[in-house]
N, C-alpha and C positions, 0 to 999 in steps of 0.2 A: 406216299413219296418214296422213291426209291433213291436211295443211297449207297454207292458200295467201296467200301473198308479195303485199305490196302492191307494185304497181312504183315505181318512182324516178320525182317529178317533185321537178328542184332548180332553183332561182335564187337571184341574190344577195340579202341582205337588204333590206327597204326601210329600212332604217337603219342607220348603222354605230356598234354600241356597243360594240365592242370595246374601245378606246383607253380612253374615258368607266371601261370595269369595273377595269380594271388585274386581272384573272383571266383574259386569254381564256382559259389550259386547262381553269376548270372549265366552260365551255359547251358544250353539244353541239348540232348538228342548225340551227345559225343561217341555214344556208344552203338552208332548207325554204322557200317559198312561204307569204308571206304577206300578210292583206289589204291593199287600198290600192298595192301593190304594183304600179307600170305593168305589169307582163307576166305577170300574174296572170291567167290562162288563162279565157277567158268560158269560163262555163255550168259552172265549176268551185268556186261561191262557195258550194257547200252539198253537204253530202255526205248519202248515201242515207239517212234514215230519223233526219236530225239536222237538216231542214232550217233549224227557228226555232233554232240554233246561230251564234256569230259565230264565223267560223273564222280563228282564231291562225295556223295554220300545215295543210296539205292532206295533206304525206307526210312525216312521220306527223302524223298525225289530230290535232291541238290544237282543240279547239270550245271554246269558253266559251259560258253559259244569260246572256242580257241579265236584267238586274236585276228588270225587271217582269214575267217568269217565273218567277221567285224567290218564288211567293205561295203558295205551298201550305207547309203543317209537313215533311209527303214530298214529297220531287222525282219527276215521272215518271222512267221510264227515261229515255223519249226525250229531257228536257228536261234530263240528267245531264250536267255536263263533260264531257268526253274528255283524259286526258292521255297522249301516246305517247312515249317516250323513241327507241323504235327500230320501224321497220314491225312491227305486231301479226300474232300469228300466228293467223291465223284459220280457224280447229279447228269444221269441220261435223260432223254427226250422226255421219255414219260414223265420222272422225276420233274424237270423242268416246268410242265406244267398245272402242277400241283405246287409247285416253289411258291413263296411269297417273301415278302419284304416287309417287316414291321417296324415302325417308327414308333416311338412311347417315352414316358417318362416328361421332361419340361414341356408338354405342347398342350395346347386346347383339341385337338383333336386326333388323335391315336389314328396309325395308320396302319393297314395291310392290303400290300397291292401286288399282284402278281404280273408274271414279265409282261405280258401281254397289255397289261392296264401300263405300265412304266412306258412302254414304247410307244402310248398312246398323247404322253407328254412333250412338250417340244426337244427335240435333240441337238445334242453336243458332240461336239468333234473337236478335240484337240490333241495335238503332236508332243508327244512326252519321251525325254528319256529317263529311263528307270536304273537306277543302281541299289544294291545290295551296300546297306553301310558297311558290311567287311571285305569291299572290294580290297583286294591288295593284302587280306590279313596275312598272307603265308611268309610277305617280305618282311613286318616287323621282328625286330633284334633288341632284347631277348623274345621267342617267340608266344602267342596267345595261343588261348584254347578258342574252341569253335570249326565252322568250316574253313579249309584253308583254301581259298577263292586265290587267284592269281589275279589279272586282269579282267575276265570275261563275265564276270559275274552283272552287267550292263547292257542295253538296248534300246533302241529306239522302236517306237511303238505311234500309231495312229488310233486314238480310244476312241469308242464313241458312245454317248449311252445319254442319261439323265446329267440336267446340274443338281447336286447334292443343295443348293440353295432354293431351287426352286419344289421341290420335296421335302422343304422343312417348312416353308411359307405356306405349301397345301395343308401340312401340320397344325402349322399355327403355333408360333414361338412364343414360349413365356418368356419372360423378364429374365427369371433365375436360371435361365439356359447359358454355360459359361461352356463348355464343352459335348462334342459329338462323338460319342463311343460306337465304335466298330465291332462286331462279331458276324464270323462266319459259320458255316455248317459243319466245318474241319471240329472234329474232336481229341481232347487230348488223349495220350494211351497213358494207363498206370496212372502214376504219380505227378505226370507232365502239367503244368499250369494250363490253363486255357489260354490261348491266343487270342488276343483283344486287345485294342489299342484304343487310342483317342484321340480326336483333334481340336485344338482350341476353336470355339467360336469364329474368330476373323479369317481363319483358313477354311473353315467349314462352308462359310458364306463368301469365297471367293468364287465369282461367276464359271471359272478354269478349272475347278474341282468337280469331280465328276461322279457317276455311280456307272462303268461301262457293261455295257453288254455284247462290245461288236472291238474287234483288234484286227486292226488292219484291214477294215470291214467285210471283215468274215464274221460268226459269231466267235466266243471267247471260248478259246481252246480248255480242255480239262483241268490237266495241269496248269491254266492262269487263270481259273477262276467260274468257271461256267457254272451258272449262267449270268452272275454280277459278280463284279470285282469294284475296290475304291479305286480313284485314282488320284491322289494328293502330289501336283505337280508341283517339281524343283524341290521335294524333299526325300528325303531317304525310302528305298522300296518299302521296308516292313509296315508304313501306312495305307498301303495298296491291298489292303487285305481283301482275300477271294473268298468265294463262293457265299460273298455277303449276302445274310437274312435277316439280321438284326441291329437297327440302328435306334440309340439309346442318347435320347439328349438328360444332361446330367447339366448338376449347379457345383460341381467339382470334379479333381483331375481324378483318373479313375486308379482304386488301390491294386490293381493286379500286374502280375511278374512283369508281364512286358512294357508295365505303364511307369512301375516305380523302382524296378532294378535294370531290367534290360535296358537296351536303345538308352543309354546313358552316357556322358560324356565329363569327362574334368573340366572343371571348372577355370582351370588353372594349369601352367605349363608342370609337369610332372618328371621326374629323369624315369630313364626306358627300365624298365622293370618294379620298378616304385608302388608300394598300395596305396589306392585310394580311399577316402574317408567317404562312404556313403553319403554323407550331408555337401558333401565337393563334389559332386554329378549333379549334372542337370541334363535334361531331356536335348536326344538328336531333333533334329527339325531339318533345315534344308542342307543341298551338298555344297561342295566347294570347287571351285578351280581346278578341273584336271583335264589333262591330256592324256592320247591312247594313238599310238603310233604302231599303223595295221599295213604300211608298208614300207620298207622294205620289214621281213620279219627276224624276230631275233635269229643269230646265227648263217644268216643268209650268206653267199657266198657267190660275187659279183664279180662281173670284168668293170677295166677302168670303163671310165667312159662317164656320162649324163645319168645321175643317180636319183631319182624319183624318193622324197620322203614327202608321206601322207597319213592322214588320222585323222581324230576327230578330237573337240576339246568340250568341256562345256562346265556350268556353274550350276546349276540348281536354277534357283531364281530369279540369276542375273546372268548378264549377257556376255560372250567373250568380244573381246579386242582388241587382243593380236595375241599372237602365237608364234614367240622365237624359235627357232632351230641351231643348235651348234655341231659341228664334227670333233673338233680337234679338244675334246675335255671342257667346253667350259669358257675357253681362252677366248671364243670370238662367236658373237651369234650374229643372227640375217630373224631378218622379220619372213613369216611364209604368207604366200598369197592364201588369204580365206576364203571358203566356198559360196556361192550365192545365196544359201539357207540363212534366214536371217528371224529363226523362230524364237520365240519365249519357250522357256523349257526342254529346248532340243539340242540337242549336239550342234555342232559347228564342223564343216568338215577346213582342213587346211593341207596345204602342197608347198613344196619347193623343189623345184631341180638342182644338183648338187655337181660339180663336173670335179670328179675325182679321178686322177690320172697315176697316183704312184699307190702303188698297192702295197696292202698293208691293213692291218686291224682300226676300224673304225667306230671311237661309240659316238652312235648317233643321240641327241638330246633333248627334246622340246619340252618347253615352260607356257605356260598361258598366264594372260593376265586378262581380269574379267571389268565389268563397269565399276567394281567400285575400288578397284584398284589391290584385287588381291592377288597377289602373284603365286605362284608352284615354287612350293619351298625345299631346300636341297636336301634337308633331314625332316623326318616324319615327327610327328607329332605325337608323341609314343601316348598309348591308352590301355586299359588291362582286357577293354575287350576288341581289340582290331580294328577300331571301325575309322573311316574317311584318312585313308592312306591317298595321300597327292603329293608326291612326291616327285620332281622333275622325271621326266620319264626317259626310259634310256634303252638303246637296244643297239648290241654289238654286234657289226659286221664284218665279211673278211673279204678284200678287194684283191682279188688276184693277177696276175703277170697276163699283161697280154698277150 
């Protein structure tokens, strides 16, 4: 099986958030190359076949899609985040065929089936959007360590592959089976933890959980995962883990970095800068309520006239159901008409036309509220490590003289 290793390029950060997180052990990889960076290597500002990407971090691959790429319902491949915890193991044709998938641990029957044998099982096709739980980390105040993702770090995606339920039933499930651990082919460098997650039982066996091999129905691009990837829908991306070879049913939650310190959240409302007590985290799981307003674009600069505001909203799990807009601060919003997409686990697209006639500086506003009535709150919900900023969304325009 052929495998090939991204090499090492490392520098120091171009910012020092360490101090600011009061977590440095849950971050990993701070010390990757990143933009803006004095010694950020010309002609290294775009990686192959991800050019319109703005790149977070070089080794391993962090790209974020700028916002005004963000306009389709589906995101291209090309135009899809990239998130790496550790150099991607990147498994060519040949490799592919020699690939396998092993299942072990709580079942009566241990598995090893290659792509070939998995394609030969009924298929799934389901519409997911995907987010990075440190979507938004760069706007929390004081700020976090990590990547510093702005908006783009999300996509929409068409998976298609195996159900993860029906690959555990060829298995054959013991009793003491409480959780489904994740590992891929990606290897840590140095000192780095192994990337590995886990999924409770009742998400495991939800019929929507996936095991893909097909994005957008193309097969699955390098960088997402080829030639499996998970796809744990309406929950935070780092359970999507790629270039999946190893699934491990377990009778407990699994002790490793990413299971028991990372992807963590307070338990409890916190003030912004505040440490947390290890035993007051508990595990991320699904998103929340947010909006992404992809046009007009921040800073945009308009005549008066019929103002088009458009985006997309979406919840994780649950459904959006409506989507206000306001211009003038806050003081007065309008419901926006919603798109006809009316998916589980997908974005929402939403519009309104705005007839703006005296010029002047305009912040525009949208808030979502979802099925169960959570609404887009006006202060973040500060955490030491970045994650699920939803924050009413906002982008300032300048309307000029006609």
């Amino acid at each position: 099986m052929k495998f090939t290793k991204s090499t090492e390029e490392t520098s120091r950060p171009r910012r020092n958030f360490i101090k600011s997180a009061g977590m440095a052990g849950t971050i990993i990889g701070l010390d990757h190359l990143l933009p803006n960076n004095p010694v950020f290597p010309p002609g290294r500002e775009a990686i192959p076949g991800k050019e319109k990407l703005i790149v977070r971090s070089v080794r391993p691959e962090d790209l974020e899609t700028p916002v005004g790429l963000l306009n389709t319902w589906i995101t291209p491949n090309d135009l899809f985040y990239v998130r790496h915890h550790t150099y991607p193991a990147l498994i060519d044709e040949q490799g592919a065929k020699d690939w396998k998938i092993t299942v072990d641990g709580e079942v009566e029957r241990p598995l090893a089936l290659t792509l070939d044998e998995l394609k030969k099982m009924p298929q799934a096709t389901v519409t997911v959007t995907l987010e990075c739980a440190g979507n938004g980390r760069a706007f929390f105040d004081p700020p976090v360590a990590g990547i510093q993702w702005e908006k783009g770090a999300v996509g929409t995606a068409r998976w298609t592959g195996v159900r993860l339920v029906d690959l555990l039933k060829k298995a054959g499930l013991k009793p003491a089976g409480k959780y489904v651990v994740l590992e891929g082919a990606d290897k840590p460098v140095g000192k780095m933890p192994d990337f590995i997650r886990n999924v409770p039982l009742a998400k495991a066996l939800d019929p929507d959980t996936i095991l893909a091999y097909q994005m957008n129905g193309a097969p699955l691009p390098q960088l997402h995962g080829f030639p499996l990837r998970a796809v744990i829908p309406g929950w935070e991306g780092a359970y999507a883990v790629k270039w999946l070879n190893q699934i491990h049913v377990a009778d407990r939650e699994h002790d490793g970095f990413f299971v028991k310190t990372a992807y963590r959240f307070p338990n409890k409302r916190i003030a912004p800068g505040a440490a947390v007590d290890p035993k007051d985290m508990i595990p991320l799981t699904g998103l929340i309520v947010k909006t992404l307003i992809n046009t007009p674009l921040e800073g945009a600069k308009l005549a008066p006239g019929n103002i088009r505001v458009g985006g997309f909203a979406w919840a994780g799990e649950s459904s959006i159901t409506r989507v206000d807009l306001s211009i003038d601060n806050g003081s007065t919003w309008v419901s926006a008409r919603l798109g006809k997409e009316r998916v589980r686990y997908a974005w929402q697209s939403f519009e309104h036309q705005f007839e703006i006639t005296k010029p002047g500086s305009y912040l525009i506003m949208s808030r979502a509220t979802d099925d169960q009535g959570r609404v887009q709150p006006v202060a973040p919900n500060w955490n030491p490590s970045g994650y699920l900023w939803n924050v009413i969304e906002r982008v300032r325009i300048d309307v000029g003289a006609a």
